[in-house]
C-alpha positions as CSV (number, residue, x, y, z in Angstrom):
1,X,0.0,0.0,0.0
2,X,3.2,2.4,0.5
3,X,4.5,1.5,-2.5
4,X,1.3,2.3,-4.6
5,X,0.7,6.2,-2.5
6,X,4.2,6.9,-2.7
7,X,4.1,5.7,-6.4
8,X,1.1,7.5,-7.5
9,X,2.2,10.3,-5.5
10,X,5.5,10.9,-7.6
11,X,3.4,10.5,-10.9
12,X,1.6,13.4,-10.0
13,X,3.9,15.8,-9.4
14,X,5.7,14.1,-12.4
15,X,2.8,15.1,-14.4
16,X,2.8,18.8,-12.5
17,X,6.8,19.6,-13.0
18,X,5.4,19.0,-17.1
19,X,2.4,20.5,-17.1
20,X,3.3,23.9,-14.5
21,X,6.7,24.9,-15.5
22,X,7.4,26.4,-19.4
23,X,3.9,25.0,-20.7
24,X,0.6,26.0,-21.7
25,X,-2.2,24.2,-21.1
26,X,-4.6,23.4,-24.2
27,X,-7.7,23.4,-22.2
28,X,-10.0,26.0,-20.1
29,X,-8.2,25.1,-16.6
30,X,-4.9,26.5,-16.3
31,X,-2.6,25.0,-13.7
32,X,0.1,27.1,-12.0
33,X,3.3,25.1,-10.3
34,X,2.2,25.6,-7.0
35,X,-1.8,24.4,-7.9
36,X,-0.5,21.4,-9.4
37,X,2.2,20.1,-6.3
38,X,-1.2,20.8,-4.0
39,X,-3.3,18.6,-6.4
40,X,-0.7,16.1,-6.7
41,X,0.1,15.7,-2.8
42,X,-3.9,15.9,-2.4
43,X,-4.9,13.0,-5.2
44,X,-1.6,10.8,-5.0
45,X,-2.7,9.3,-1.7
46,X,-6.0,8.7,-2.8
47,X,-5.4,6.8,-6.4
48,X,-2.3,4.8,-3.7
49,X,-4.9,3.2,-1.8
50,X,-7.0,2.8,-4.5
51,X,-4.7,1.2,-6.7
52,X,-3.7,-0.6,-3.7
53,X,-6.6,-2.5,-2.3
54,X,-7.2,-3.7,-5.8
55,X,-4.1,-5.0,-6.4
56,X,-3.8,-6.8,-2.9
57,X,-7.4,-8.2,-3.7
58,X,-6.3,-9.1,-6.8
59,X,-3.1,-10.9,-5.6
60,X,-4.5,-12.6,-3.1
61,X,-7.8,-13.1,-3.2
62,X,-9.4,-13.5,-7.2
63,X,-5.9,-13.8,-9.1
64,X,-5.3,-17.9,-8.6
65,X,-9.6,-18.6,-8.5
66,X,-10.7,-17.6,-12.2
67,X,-10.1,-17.6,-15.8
68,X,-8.1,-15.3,-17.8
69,X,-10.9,-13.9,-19.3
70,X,-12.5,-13.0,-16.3
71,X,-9.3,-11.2,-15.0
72,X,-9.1,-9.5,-18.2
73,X,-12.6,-8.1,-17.7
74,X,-11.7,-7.5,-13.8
75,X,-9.3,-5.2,-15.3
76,X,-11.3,-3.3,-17.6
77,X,-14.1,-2.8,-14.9
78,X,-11.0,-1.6,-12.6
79,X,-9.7,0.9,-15.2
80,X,-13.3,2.5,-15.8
81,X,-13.8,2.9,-12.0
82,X,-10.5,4.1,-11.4
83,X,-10.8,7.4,-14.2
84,X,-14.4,7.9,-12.6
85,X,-12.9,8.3,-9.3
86,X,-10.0,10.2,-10.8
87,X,-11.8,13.2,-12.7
88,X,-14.5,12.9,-9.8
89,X,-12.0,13.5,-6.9
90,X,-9.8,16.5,-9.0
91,X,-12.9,17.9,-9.5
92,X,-14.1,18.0,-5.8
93,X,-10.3,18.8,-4.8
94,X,-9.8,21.2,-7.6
95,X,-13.2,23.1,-6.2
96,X,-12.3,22.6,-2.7
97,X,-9.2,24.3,-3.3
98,X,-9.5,26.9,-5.9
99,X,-13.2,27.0,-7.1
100,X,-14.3,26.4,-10.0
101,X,-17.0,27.9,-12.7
102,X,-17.0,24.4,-14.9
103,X,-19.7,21.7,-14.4
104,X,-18.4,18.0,-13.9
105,X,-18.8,16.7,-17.4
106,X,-17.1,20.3,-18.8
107,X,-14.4,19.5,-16.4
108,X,-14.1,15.9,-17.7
109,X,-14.4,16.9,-21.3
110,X,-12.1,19.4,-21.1
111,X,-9.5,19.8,-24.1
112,X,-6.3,18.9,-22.3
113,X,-8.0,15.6,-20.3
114,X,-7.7,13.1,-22.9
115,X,-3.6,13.3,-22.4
116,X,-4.3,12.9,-18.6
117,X,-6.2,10.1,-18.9
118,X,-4.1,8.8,-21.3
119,X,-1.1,9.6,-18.6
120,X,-3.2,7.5,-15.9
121,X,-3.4,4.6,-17.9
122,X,0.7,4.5,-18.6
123,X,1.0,5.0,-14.5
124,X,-1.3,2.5,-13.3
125,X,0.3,0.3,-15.6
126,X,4.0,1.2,-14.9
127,X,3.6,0.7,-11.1
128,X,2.2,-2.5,-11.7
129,X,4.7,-3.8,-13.7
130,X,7.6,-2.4,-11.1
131,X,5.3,-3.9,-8.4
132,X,5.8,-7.6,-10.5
133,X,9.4,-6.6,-10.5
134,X,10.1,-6.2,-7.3
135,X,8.3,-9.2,-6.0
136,X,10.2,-11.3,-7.9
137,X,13.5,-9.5,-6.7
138,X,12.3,-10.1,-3.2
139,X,10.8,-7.0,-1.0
140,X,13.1,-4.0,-0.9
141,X,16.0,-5.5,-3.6
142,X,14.7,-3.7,-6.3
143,X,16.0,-0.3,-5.2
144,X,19.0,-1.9,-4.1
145,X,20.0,-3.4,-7.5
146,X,18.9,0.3,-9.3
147,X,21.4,1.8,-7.2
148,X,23.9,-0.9,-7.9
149,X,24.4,-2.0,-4.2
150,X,24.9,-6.3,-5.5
151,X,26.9,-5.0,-8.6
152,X,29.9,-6.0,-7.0
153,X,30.1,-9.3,-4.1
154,X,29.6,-8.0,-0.9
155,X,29.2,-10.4,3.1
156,X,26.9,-10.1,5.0
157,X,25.7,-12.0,7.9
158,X,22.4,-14.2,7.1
159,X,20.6,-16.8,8.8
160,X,19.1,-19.0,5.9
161,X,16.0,-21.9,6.4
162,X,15.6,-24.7,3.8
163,X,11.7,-25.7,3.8
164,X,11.0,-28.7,1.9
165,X,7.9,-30.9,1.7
166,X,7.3,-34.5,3.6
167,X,6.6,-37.2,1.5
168,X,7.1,-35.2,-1.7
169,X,7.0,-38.0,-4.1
170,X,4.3,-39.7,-2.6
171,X,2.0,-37.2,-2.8
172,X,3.5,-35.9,-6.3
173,X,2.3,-39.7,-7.4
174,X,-0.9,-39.8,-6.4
175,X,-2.0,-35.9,-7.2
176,X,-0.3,-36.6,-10.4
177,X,1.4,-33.4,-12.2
178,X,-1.0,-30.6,-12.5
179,X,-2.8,-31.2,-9.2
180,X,1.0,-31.4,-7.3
181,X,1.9,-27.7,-8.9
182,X,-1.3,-26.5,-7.7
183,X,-0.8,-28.0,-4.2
184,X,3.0,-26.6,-3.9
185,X,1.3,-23.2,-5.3
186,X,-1.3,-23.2,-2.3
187,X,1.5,-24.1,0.4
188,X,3.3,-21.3,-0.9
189,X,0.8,-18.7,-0.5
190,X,0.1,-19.8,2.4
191,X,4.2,-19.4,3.2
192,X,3.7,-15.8,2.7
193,X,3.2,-15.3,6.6
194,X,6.6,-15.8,6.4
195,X,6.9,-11.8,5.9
196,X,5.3,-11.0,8.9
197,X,8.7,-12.1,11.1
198,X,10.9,-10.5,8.7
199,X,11.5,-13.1,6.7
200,X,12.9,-12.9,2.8
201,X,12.1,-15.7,0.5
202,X,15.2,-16.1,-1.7
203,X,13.9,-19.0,-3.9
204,X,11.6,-21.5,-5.0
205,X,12.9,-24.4,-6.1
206,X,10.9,-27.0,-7.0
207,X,8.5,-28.4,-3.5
208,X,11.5,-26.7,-1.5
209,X,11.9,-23.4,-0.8
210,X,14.7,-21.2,1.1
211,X,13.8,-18.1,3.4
212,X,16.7,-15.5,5.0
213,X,17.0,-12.9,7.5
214,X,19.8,-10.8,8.2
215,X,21.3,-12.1,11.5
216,X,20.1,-9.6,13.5
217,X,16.7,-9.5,12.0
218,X,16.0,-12.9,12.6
219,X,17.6,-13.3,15.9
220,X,15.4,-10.7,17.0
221,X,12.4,-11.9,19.0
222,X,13.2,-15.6,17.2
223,X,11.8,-14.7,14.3
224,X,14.0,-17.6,12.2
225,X,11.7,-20.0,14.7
226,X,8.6,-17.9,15.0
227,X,8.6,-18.2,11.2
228,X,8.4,-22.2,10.7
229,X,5.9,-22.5,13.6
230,X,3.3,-19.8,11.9
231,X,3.9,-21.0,8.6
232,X,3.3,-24.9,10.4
233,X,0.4,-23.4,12.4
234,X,-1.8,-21.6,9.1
235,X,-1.3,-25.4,7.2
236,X,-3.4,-26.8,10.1
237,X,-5.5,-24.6,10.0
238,X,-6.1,-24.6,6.2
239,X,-5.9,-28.2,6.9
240,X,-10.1,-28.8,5.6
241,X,-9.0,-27.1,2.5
242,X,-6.2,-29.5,1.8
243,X,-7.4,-32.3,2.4
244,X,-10.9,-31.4,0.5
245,X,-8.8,-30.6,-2.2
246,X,-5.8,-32.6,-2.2
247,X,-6.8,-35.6,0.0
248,X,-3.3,-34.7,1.9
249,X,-2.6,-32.6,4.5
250,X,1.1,-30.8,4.0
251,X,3.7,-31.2,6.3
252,X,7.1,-29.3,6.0
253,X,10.5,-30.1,7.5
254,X,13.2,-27.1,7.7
255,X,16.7,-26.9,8.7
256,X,18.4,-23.5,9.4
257,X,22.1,-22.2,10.4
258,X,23.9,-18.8,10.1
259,X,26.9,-17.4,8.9
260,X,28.7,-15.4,6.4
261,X,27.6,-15.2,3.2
262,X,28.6,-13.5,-0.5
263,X,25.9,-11.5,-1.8
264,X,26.0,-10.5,-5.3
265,X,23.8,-9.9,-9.0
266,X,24.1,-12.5,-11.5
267,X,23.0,-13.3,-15.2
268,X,23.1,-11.1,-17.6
269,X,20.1,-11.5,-19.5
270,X,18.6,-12.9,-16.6
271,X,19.3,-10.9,-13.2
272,X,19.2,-12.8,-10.2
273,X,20.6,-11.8,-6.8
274,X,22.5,-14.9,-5.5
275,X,24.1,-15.6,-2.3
276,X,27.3,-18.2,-1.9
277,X,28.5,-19.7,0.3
278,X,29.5,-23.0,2.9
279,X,26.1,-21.6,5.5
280,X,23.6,-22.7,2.5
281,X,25.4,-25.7,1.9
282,X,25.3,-26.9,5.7
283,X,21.6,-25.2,6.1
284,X,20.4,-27.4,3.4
285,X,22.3,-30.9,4.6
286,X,20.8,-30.1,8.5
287,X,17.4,-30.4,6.6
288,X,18.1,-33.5,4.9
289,X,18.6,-35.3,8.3
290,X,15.0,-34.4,9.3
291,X,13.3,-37.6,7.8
292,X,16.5,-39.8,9.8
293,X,16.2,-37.8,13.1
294,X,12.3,-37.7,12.7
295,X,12.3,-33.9,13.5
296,X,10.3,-31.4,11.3
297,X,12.7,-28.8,12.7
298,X,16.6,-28.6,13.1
299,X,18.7,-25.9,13.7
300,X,22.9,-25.8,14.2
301,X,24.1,-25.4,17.7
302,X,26.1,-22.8,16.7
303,X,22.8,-20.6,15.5
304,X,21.1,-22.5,18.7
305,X,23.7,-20.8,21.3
306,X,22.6,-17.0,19.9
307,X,19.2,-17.0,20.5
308,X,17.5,-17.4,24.0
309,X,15.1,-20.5,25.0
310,X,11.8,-18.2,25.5
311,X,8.9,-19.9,24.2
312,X,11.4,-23.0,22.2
313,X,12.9,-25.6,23.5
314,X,16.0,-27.2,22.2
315,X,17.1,-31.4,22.1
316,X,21.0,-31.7,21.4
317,X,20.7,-34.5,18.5
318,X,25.1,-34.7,18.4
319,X,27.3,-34.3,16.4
320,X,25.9,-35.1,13.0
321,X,27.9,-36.3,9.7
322,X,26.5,-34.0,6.7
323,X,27.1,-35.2,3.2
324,X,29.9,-33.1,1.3
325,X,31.3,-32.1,4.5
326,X,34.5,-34.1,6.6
327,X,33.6,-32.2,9.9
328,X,30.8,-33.2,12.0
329,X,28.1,-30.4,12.8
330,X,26.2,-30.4,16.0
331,X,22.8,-29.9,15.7
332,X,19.4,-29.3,17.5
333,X,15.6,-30.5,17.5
334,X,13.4,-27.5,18.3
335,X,10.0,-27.7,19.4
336,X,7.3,-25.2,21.1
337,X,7.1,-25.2,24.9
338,X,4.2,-26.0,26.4
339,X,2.3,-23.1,28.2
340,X,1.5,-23.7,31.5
341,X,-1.9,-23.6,32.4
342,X,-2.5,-20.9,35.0
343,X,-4.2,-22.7,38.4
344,X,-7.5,-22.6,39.0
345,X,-9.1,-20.0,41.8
């Protein structure tokens, strides 16, 4: 919702910077510099959480449930209503602020509107396709890879979890193909909560996917933990859906550890931003012992011994042998401690 008010926002006095200074309008209304900063800062807000709230409904309410068509027409219906609200709102603004002789439709049909409506179009557009962007760069890299900040491999300090499904090819064989894709799509969606503990989700790969935090981020309140536990905790209780709809109720195992990592942009005609390094390696091994230990959770002591035991507890499963690796790593089983129940009066 930022995005889109700041967004709209900076169209606006885009659109004022071209319109007020050197230019001439075509039409009846004349905007000065100074009339057009106080409409833009008046009506950028407004379109934001317009444009907004669609787009979050959109994403994650209508988006995955209907046809293409039907989105298509979503659209159109969506465009319409947002011009109507546009020319309605500059009017009432524009009269509000500097009264105004025009009727409503005059004010619509007025000579110079067609290239503002035409301008809207472009934004609503443009934002949306930025928005795309930067979801697929992860929340806030965008900005960082515009200003060149992966150009060149940088460390930094992560804490990375590998999430990968139970029983994968079980369930992949009797879902079949199609029905699988649309099971791993639903689990991720629902993996989403993720973002609420400040979690980044680096990549999708296949049924397995691979969150990060920067250490301090996700040492903070346990968020590395609190994560798993709310992402296990929304599957249960999505669990009528699933099982309705899949027959199967999903079940994830993850392993995490921290360290230092290389950060950097790859590809060239396909960017990426890509982090090496030994802590992904051992992250993803501590989740392959999972299915042997019989834990859905494991974490490395060393990650274990930086975070306090509030609300988790934490079973020393020794000194484990990881594939690809000659030295040992210790490792932990976490689970949720029980609440105590307060006594009765």
């Amino acid at each position: 919702m930022r995005f889109f008010c700041i967004g709209w926002t900076l169209a606006f006095v885009f659109l004022g910077i071209v319109r007020g200074v050197g230019t001439q309008e075509l039409g009846e209304l004349q905007f000065s510099f100074s009339a057009s900063m106080l409409m833009a800062f008046s009506l950028g807000p407004i379109m934001g959480l317009v444009a907004g709230t669609f787009r979050i409904i959109i994403e994650e309410r209508i988006y995955q449930y209907i046809s293409l068509r039907r989105l298509l027409l979503i659209q159109l219906v969506y465009i319409v209503l947002l011009l109507i609200l546009l020319t309605l709102s500059a009017y009432l603004i524009y009269h509000l602020y500097f009264g105004i002789d025009q009727g409503f439709w005059q004010f619509v049909s007025d000579r110079g509107s067609g290239a503002i409506y035409f301008f809207i179009l472009v934004t609503d557009f443009a934002l949306s396709l930025v928005r795309q962007v930067s979801m697929m760069l992860g929340e806030g890299n965008l900005s960082k890879l515009l200003m060149g900040k992966f150009y060149s491999p940088r460390e930094e300090h992560r804490i990375f979890m590998f999430l990968d499904l139970q029983s994968s090819t079980t369930i992949a064989e009797k879902l079949g193909h199609i029905r699988y894709s649309k099971l791993i799509q639903d689990c991720f969606n629902d993996l989403g909560i993720v973002v609420n503990y400040q979690a980044e989700i680096y990549q999708y790969v296949g049924d397995e996917a691979v969150l990060t935090w920067p250490l301090q981020q996700g040492l903070e309140e346990q968020h590395c933990l609190s994560a798993f536990f709310s992402f296990k905790e929304l599957l249960q209780q999505n669990s009528a859906q699933y099982l309705k709809k899949y027959g199967c109720q999903p079940i994830f195992k993850a392993g995490v550890h921290a360290g230092l990592v290389t950060v950097t942009e790859v590809g060239r005609f396909k960017k990426e931003i890509a982090y090496h390094g030994d802590v992904l390696n051992t992250a993803a091994r501590i989740q392959s012992q999972c299915n042997t230990l019989g834990q859905e959770l494991l974490i490395s002591k060393s990650l274990k011994d930086q975070l306090s035991h509030k609300d988790y507890s934490f079973e020393p499963q020794g000194n484990i042998p990881l594939k690809g690796k000659q030295e040992t790593v210790a490792i932990d089983a976490v689970t949720i401690k029980p609440k105590l129940q307060e006594p009765i009066r």
